[in-house]
N, C-alpha and C positions, 0 to 999 in steps of 0.2 A: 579613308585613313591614309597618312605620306606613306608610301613604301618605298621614299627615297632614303638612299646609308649614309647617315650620318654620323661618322665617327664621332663627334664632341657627346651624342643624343643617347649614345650605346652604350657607352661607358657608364651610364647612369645607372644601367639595366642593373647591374649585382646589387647597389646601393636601394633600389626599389625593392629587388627579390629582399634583402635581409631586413626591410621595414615589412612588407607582409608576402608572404610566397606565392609564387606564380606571377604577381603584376607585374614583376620587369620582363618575364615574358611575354606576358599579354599585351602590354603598353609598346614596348620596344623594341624585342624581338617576332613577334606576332605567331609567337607559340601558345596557337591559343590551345588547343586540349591538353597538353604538359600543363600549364600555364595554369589553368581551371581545375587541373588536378590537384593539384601544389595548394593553388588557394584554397581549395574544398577545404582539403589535411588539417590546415591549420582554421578556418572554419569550427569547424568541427572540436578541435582543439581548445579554442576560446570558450565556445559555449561549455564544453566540460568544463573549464575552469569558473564563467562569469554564473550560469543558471544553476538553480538546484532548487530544493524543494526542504519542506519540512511539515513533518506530519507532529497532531496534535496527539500528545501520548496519552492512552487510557492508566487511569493511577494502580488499577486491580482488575484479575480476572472477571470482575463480576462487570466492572464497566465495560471491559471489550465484549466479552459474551454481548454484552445491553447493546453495543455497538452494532454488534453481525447478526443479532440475531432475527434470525425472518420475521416471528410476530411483530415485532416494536417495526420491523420496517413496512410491511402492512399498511400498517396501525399509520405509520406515516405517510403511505399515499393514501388511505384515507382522508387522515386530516389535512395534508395540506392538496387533496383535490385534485392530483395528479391524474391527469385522464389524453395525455396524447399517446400515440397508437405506439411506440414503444414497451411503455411499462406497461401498457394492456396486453400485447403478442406476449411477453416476458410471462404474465401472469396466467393466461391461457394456456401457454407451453406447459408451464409447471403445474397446472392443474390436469393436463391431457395425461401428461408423465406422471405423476400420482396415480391416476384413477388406473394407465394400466396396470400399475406395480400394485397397485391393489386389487385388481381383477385377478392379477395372477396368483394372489396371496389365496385367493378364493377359488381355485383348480387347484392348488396344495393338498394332495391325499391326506398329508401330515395335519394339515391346518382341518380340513374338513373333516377329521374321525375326531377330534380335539375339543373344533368347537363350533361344527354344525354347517351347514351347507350356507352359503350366503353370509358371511359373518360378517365381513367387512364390505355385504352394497351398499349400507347406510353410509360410510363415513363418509363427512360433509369436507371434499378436497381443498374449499378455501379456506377452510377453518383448521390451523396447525394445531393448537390441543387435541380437537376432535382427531385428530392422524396418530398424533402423540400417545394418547391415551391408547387407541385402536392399536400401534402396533406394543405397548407394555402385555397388554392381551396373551404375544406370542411369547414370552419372559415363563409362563407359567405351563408351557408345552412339555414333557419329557422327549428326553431324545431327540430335538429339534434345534437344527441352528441357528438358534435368535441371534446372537450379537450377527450372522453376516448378513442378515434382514433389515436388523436395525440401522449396520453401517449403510446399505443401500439406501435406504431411505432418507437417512440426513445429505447424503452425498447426491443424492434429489433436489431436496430442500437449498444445500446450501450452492450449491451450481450458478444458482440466479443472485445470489447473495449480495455480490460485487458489481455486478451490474446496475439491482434495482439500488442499494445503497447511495450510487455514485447521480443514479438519477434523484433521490431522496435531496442526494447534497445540493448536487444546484439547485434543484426546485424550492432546497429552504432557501438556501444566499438567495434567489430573486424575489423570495416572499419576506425575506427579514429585511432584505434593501428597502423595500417598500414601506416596511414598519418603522425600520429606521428615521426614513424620511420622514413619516408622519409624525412620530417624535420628535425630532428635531424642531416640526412646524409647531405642536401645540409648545412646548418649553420653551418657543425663542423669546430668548432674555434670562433665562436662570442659568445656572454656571457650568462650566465643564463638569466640574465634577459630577452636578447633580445629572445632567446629560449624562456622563457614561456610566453613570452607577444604574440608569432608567436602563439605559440601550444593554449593559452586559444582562441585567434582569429577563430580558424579552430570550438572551441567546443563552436556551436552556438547553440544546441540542450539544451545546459547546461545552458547559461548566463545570463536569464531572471529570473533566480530563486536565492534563499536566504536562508539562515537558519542559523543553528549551526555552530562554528568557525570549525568544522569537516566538515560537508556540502560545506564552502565557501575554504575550505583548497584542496578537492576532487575536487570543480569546474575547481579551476587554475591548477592544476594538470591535466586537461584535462579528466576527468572521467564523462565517457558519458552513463552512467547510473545510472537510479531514483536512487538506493542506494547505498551505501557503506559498508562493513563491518568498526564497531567499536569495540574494545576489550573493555574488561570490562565492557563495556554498555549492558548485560542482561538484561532481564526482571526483575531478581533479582532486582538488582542494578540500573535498572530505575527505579523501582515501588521505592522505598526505597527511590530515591531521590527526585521524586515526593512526594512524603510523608511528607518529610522535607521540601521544596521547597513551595509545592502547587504549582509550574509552574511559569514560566518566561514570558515577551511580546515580543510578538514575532512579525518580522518584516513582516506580512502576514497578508491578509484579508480574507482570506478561513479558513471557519470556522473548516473545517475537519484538519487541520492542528496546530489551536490553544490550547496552553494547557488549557485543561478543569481541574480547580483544584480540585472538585468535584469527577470525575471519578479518575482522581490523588492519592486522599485520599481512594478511597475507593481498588481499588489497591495497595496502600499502604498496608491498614488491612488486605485483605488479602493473602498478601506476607508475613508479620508477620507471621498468623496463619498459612500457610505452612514451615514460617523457626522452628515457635514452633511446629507444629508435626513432622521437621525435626531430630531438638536437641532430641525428647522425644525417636526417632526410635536411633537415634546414641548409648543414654544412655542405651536402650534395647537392642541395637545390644552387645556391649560392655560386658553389664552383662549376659547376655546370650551366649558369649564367655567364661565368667567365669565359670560359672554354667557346661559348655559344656567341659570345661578343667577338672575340680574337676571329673568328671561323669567320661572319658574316663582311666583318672589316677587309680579310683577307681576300674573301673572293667577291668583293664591292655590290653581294647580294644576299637580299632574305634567301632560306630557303623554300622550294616550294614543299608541295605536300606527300608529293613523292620520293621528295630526299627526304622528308621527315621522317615520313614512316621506316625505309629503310632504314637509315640512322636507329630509330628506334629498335626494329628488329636484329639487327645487325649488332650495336652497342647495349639493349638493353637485356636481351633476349636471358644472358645467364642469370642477370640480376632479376627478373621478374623469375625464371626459375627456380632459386636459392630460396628467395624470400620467405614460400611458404616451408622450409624447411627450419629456418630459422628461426622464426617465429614460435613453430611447436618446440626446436628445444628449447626455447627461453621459456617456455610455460609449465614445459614436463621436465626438464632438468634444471635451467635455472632456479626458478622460484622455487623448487624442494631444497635447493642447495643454499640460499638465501634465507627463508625461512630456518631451517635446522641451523645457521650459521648464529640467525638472532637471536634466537630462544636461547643460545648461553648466557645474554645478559641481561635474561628474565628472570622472575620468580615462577617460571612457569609449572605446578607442580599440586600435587594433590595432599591433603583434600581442601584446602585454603585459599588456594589461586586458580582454581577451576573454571572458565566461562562457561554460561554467563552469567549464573549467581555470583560469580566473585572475577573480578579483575584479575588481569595480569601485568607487575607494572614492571618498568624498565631496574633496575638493578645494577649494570655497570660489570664491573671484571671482582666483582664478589661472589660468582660462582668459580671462578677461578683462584680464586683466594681459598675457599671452602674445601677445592680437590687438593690443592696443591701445598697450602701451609699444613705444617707441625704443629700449629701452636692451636688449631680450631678443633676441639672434642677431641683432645689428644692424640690429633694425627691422625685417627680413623682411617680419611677418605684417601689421604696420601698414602698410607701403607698400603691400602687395598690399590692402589693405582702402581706403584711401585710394584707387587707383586705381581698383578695383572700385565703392564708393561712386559715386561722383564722375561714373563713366561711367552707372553705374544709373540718377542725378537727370539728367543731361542725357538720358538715352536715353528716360527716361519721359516727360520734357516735349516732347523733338522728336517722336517715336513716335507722341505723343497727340495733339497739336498740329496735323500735318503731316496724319497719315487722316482728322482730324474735320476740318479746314477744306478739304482736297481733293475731300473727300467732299462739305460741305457747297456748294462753288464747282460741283461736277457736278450735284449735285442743283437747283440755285437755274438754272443753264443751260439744263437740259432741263428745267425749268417756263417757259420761255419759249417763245410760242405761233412764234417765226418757228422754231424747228429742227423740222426736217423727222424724222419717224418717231422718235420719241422715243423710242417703247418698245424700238424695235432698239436704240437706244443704251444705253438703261439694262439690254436683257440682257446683251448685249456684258460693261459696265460691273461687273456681279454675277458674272460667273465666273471671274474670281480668286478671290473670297469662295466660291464652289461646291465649288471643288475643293480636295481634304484639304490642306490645310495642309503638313504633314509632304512631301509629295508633290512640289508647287508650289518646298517651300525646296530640296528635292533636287536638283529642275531647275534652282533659279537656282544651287547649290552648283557642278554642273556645268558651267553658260552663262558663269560669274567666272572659272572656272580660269586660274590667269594663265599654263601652259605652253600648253594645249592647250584652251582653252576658245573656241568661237565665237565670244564678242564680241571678244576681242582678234584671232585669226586674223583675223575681219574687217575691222575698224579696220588692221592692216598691211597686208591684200592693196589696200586702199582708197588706202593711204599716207597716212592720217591719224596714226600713230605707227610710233615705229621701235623701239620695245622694248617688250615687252607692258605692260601695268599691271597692279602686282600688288592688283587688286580685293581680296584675302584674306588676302596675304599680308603687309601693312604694316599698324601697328595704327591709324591714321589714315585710311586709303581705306578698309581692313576696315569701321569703324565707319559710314563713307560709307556705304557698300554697305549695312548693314543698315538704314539706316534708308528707303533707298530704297525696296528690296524689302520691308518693311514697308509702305509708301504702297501701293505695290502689290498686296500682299496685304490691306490692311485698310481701304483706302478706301472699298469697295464697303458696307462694313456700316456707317458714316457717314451714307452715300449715300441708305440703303433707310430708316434713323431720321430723317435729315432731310426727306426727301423725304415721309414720313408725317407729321411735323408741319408741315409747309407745305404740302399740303392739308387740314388741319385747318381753315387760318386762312381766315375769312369775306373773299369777295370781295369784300363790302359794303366794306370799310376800303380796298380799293385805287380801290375807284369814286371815293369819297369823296374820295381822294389824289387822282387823275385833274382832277379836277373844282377839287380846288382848286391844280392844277398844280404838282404832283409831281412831278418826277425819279424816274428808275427808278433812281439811286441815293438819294434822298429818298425814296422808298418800300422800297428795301431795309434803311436805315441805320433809316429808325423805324418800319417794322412788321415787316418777315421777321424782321430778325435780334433783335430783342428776343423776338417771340413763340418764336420756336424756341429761343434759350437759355434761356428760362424753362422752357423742357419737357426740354432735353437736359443743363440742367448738373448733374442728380445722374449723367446716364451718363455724360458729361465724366470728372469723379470717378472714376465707377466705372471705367473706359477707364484712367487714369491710374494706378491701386491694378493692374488686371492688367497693366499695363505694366511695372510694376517688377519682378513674375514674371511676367513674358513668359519662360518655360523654355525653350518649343519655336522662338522665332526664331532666338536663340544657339547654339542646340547642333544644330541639323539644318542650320545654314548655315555656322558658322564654326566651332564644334565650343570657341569661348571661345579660340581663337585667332587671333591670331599668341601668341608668347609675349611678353609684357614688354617693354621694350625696357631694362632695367636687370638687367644679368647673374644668373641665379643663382634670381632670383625665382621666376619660374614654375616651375623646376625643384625649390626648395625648399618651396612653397605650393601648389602646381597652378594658381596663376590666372591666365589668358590675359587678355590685352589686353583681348578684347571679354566679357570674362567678365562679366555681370550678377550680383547679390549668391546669387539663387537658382539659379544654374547653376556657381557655387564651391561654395555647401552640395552641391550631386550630385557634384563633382566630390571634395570631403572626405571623402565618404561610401562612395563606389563607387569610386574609385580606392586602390591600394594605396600605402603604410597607410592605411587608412583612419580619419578623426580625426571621431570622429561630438559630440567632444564640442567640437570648436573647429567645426562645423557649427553644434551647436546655438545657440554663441553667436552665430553669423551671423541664426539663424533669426528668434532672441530678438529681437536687435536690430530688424530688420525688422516685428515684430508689432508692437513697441513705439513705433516712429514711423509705421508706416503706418497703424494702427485711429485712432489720438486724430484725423491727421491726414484722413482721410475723414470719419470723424464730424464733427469740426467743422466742416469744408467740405459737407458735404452738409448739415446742422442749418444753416448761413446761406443758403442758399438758398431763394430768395421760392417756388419750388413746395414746399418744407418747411412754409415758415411759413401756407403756404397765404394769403400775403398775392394784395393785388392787380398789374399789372403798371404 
């Protein structure tokens, strides 16, 4: 090959790369393993796109059963005379493997007081009735574990299933092609018609089955195996249309066979995220052909394999590191977050759009018309949403507000040198924060109870009230109460962050106050508290993003109620009083019917004002900008 530098020859090189990838390396710049990788990529790529397949659908269980099942496949290397040393090892095997699973059935102390010493040496292992019947035998046992016998046993049987099938299938295509032929010889001269109504007659293997106009097109054709090639039906290309589609009804009652639009979609996303790290590798291949053109122009030589590699190691090295990092989050957080995004403009929801007895079809921004209009079922879904809202922002602001400044007032306390044993206070002070959460709300669920709970028995024997208060039961004291028992529960971890950055701060600056007589409120107002918000207000922030899903204070104390106090509501929406925006989506989801796609639009909503609204509050802050205080 020239390995003279041709500048007019080079120049070509990107133009090559972006008709297929790697050949303007391989061709012009003589990067040939880049070069061979690149091509592979998209290799690889095409054929997802151009190849694919399609299986002939069974119409009902009873045909697939007839399809899988051992006898009938037997039955068919008998007849069609199958005798090369594969499907004989296959059938030997499964006969070896039988006979011990049946010797052992016969050392069974259980089996042998039951039904006799020797009971199954007779049964005849290539004969499946005879095994069939032999293990029904164990069905009439007391006290004995039939069905995990039974399951052993087919899980025997059916082991070789897929294998000997696949041997069945070609060995009929090469016996039918043969018939075919002979067909065609005795008929030459009568009409297509009469021709393929002779040849689909012969292909009985085939007939009982249904599908795709591809599938029923391959049957009358006489193609006598489960699948066919289809062009252009890749993976690509089926995920993609799945995507759009969500799946069609299909003339079949086998469930493995029906399109799930669920799995559909999520296939769909990500076939995406592979065509988009596709395009990103193309645009990088491309300019890095350019890059790679300007360099060899420059120094009026290839390079050799030495500066490759370095080059590669040198420039490549973060990028080969990242990748697989990348990759997992587009799979474990993208696509949940993609997925949950699209299910708002579905009908995705129970018990009518369930896969895969029932589709799920696309819908548009009518789930969003449903939460948000007045005018659908008399407002329902939008009062419950309004209410729910409404309580979410006030519960996040007090929630947040209330453990960070309690905390912050405990901690600033015991940094004062007159309390006596500090550190007992501050244990003391941390074991609410200690102890499991879930746990803690249990207890305060129980302490509320407004029949039989402690704090009210006591408060009456006291005769500080004369009818209990219902801490849980009204939607107004309910709300009381949690945010109390939130102070409770979440002041301690305030306590232990503020308490860390106020020993941070130099005692030098309180000397200095001292001296130039300072108030211990004039040294809290302009040195603690400024220094310590500087360092705590992106956790502020963060404190107030999980407060809005805060899941576990609502649902393990007050369960998101009382209900409503506007008739009908809660019964019709499921949202309780105290319900938070993400303990309605649990409640849409896991409560029967379940409406996972007026969830998602709760979900939606929620990402879309909480992320802008954190970022931009945490991006103003002077520990961001890394200014000074």
């Amino acid at each position: 090959m020239d390995n003279s530098v041709n500048p007019e020859k080079l120049k070509r090189a990107p133009i090559a790369s972006s008709c297929f990838m790697g050949l303007g390396q391989i061709l012009y710049l003589k990067q040939y393993v880049r070069g061979a990788l690149f091509a592979l990529v998209e290799v690889i790529m095409l054929c997802c796109i151009i190849f694919g397949s399609k299986q002939i659908v069974p119409a009902n269980n009873n045909e697939y059963n007839y399809l899988k099942g051992i006898p009938e496949t037997e039955e068919m290397v008998e007849y069609l005379g199958v005798d090369n040393s594969k499907v004989s090892k296959l059938l030997n095997k499964k006969e070896k493997e039988l006979t011990k699973f049946f010797n052992k059935l016969n050392k069974n102390k259980t089996v042998v007081e039951a039904l006799g010493e020797d009971s199954f040496a007779d049964v005849d292992c290539t004969d499946y009735y005879s095994m069939e019947d032999a293990i029904y035998l164990l069905e009439d046992i007391d006290d004995f574990d039939y069905e995990k016998y039974e399951d052993k046993f087919f899980e025997i049987v059916e082991k070789y299933d897929h294998v000997l099938a696949v041997s069945m299938a070609k060995k009929a295509a090469k016996a039918y092609a043969e018939e075919k032929k002979q067909i065609k010889k005795e008929m030459k001269g009568s009409s297509k018609a009469e021709i393929r109504e002779a040849l689909f007659g012969v292909n009985e293997f085939d007939e009982n089955y249904d599908g795709c106009s591809l599938c029923k097109r391959a049957a009358k054709k006489g193609t006598r195996t489960l699948a066919h090639r289809a062009w252009f039906r890749g993976p690509v290309v089926s995920s993609l249309a799945g995507l759009f589609t969500l799946g069609s009804k299909q003339k079949t009652t086998v469930t493995k066979y029906m399109d799930h639009s669920v799995f559909m979609m999520i296939n769909g996303i990500l076939c995406l995220i592979i065509i988009g790290f596709f395009v990103i590798l193309y645009i990088f291949n491309i300019n890095g052909c350019k890059k790679a053109v300007a360099k060899i122009i420059k120094n009026n030589k290839f390079p050799t394999l030495e500066e490759t590699r370095n080059d590669i190691s040198q420039n490549s090295f973060a990028t080969l590191c990242l990748t697989p990092a990348i990759v997992m989050i587009a799979i474990f957080s993208l696509v949940p977050l993609l997925f949950s995004a699209l299910v708002a403009f579905t009908n995705y929801s129970s018990p009518d759009h369930i896969p895969p007895n029932n589709l799920v079809d696309w819908v548009g921004l009518s789930n969003f018309v449903q939460m948000f209009s007045m005018k659908i079922g008399g407002g329902e879904w939008a009062k419950s949403f309004i209410n729910a809202a409404i309580w979410t922002l006030v519960w996040a602001i007090f929630a947040t507000l209330t453990c960070f400044f309690v905390g912050f007032f405990y901690a600033f306390v015991l940094q004062d040198k007159r309390v006596i044993i500090p550190k007992f206070f501050r244990t003391v002070y941390i074991l609410p924060y200690a102890i499991p959460t879930m746990l803690s709300l249990f207890v305060w669920a129980n302490l509320l109870n407004g029949t039989v709970g402690p704090i009210n028995r006591t408060l009456q024997l006291l005769g500080f009230i004369e009818q209990p208060i219902p801490w849980l039961s009204n939607p107004w004291v309910a709300k009381g109460s949690l945010i109390f028992v939130n102070i409770w529960i979440g002041f301690p971890y305030s306590m232990i962050l503020t308490t860390s950055s106020m020993t941070a701060i130099s005692n030098s600056l309180y000397e200095a106050a001292v001296i130039d007589g300072a108030t211990k409120w004039q040294q809290f107002k302009s040195i603690t508290y400024p220094l310590v918000m500087f360092q705590l207000k992106p956790t502020l922030i963060m404190q107030f993003a999980s407060n809005i899903n805060n899941f576990g204070a609502v649902f393990f104390l007050t369960g998101g109620g009382p209900n409503l106090p506007q008739p009908g509501l809660t019964t019709a929406t499921s949202c309780g009083a105290t319900d938070l925006l993400i303990s309605w989506i649990y409640k849409l989801t896991m409560n029967t019917p379940s409406r996972y796609n007026l969830a998602s639009v709760l979900s939606l909503l929620v990402f879309v004002v909480l992320v802008p609204f954190a970022l931009y509050s945490f991006t103003r802050t002077k520990s961001f900008k890394e200014g000074e205080v």
